[in-house]
N, C-alpha and C positions, 0 to 999 in steps of 0.2 A: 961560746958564751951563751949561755941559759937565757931563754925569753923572761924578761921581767910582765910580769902582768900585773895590772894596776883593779882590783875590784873596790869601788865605793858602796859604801855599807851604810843606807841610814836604817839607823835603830832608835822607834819612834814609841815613846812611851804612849803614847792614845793609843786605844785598841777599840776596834770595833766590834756592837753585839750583834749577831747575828740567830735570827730564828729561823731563819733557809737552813741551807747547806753551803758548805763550803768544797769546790773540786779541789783537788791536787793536782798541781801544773808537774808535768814529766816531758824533758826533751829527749827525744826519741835518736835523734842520729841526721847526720847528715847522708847526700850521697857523694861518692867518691871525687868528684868534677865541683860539688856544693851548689851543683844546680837546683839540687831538690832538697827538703828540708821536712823533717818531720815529728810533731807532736803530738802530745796526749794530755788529757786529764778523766781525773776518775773519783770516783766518792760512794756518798752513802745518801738518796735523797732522802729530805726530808717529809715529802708530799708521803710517800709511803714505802720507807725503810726500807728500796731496794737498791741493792749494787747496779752503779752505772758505770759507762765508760767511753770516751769518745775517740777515734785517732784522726790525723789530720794530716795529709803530704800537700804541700804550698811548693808553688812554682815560684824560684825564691827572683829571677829578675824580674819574674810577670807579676808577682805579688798577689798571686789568687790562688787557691786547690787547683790541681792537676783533676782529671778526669779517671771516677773512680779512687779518690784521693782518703772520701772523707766517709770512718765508720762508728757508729753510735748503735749501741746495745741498752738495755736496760732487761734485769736479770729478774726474775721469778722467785731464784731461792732465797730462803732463810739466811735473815743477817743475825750473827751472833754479837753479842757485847764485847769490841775490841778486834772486832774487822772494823778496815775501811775502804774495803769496793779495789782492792789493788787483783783479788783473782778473777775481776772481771775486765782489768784491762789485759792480761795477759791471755785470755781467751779470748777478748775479738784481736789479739795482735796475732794468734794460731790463723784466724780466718784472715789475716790482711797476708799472710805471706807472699801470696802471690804479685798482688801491686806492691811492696817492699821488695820483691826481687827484681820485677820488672824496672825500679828507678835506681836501683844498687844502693838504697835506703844502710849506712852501717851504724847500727846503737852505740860504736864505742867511737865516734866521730862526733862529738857535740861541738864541736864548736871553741872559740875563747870568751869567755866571761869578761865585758870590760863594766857592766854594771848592775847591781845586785841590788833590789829594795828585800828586805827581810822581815817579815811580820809588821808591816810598815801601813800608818795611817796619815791621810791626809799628808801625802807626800809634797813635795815646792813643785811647781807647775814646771820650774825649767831647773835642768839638772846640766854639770859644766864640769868636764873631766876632762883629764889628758892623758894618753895612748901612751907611754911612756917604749912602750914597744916600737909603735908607726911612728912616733914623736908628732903627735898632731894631736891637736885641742879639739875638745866638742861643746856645741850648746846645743841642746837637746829642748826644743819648749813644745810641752802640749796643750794642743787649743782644743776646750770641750764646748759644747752647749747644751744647755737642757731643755727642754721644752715641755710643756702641761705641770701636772702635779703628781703625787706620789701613784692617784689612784687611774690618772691615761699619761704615761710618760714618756718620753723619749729623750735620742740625746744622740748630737754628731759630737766628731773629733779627729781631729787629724793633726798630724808632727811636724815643727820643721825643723831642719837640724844646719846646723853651720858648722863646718869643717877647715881648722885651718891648720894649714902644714908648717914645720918650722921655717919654713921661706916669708912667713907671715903673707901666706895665698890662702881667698874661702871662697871654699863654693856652698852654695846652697842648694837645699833640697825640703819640698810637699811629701812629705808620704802620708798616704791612707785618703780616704773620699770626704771632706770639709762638709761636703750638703746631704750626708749619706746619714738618714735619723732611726734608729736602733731601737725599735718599740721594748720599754720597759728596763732600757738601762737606765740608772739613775747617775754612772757615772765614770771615769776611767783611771787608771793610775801606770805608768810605766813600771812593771815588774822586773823586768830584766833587759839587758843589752848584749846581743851576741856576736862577734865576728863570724862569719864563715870561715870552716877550716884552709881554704883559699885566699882567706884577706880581702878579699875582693867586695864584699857586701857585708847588710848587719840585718840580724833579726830583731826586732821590736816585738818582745813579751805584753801582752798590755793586760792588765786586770779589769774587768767588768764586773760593776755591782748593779746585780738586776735584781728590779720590785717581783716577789710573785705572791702569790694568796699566802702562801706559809710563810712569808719575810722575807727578811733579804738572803740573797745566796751570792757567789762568786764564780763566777766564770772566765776562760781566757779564751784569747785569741793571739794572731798574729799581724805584725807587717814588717813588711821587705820590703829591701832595697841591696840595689846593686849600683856600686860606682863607676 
């Protein structure tokens, strides 16, 4: 019997304008056991038209970078009309080989997709799916704060998520640091939801909209949890 997978799709007519930049989020791979867990984003800055790129291997029950985990470049050459900074992820991923070998990092192990925002604005703060695979319901709600104004800003946020199995049992779960303030985020939206290739935990995609001199740009991060 074929895994059914369930991905929820909001598709959200408000679009945001942006005079930053915007990265493109790439999941890299899990490692074999899904202890370890790895991503990227990459782009074209705005500050001044060069290819960037970042990668990032997260310890996925610790819920933090592994040591040696995390590489960021920003490139010299000439951007043409209709690049967008992706040959500069592929050259720091040459230079990470070594820590991708050392965690058994594999690119064609991403993971299961249980939730997808797509070009998605001002998404609902709490998102309510069901596993139609594990047969277990989720509420997903995230809690932001912001703090100052546009021009000294900050901002916490952390998840909680409620799980229940079809025995009608929930446990809960805190991910991410609540008093933890993010100078010049202005603010957060769940991007994605990911199973470990093990079942055993989930990645939390999160989008970050931060103030900089040139506007707003986009960046991502991660958080884990293991059940």
């Amino acid at each position: 019997m074929k895994k059914i997978v369930v991905i929820v799709i909001f598709l959200l007519s408000t679009s945001f304008i942006f005079s930053g930049d915007i990265a493109q989020y790439i999941n890299l791979g899990f490692s074999s056991n899904s202890k370890y867990f790895m991503f990227g984003q990459y782009g074209i800055s705005s500050e001044d038209t060069k290819a960037f790129a970042e990668t990032y291997i997260v310890d996925v029950s610790r819920n933090n970078f592994i040591v040696d985990g995390i590489n960021s470049r920003k490139f010299s050459d000439e951007i043409l009309p209709g690049q967008e900074g992706l040959g500069a992820l592929f050259t720091i991923l040459e230079d990470s080989m070594g820590i991708i070998s050392k965690t058994g990092i594999n690119h064609i192990s991403t993971g299961r997709v249980v939730y997808l925002l797509v070009n998605g604005a001002s998404p609902k703060e709490r998102l309510d799916f069901r596993d139609f695979y594990k047969g277990d319901a989720y509420v997903v709600t995230l809690i932001q704060e912001s703090f100052g104004n546009d021009d000294n800003v900050s901002s916490s946020f952390h998840i909680n998520l409620a799980v229940t199995d079809n025995k009608e049992r929930t446990r809960t779960y805190t991910i991410g640091l609540p008093d933890f303030k993010r100078k010049d985020v202005l603010g957060y939206r769940i991007k994605q939801v990911v199973f470990t290739p093990s079942e055993e935990g989930l990645v939390f995609v999160i989008e970050k909209e931060i103030n900089e001199p040139q506007g707003k740009s986009i960046r991502y991060m991660v958080e884990t949890l293991v059940f």
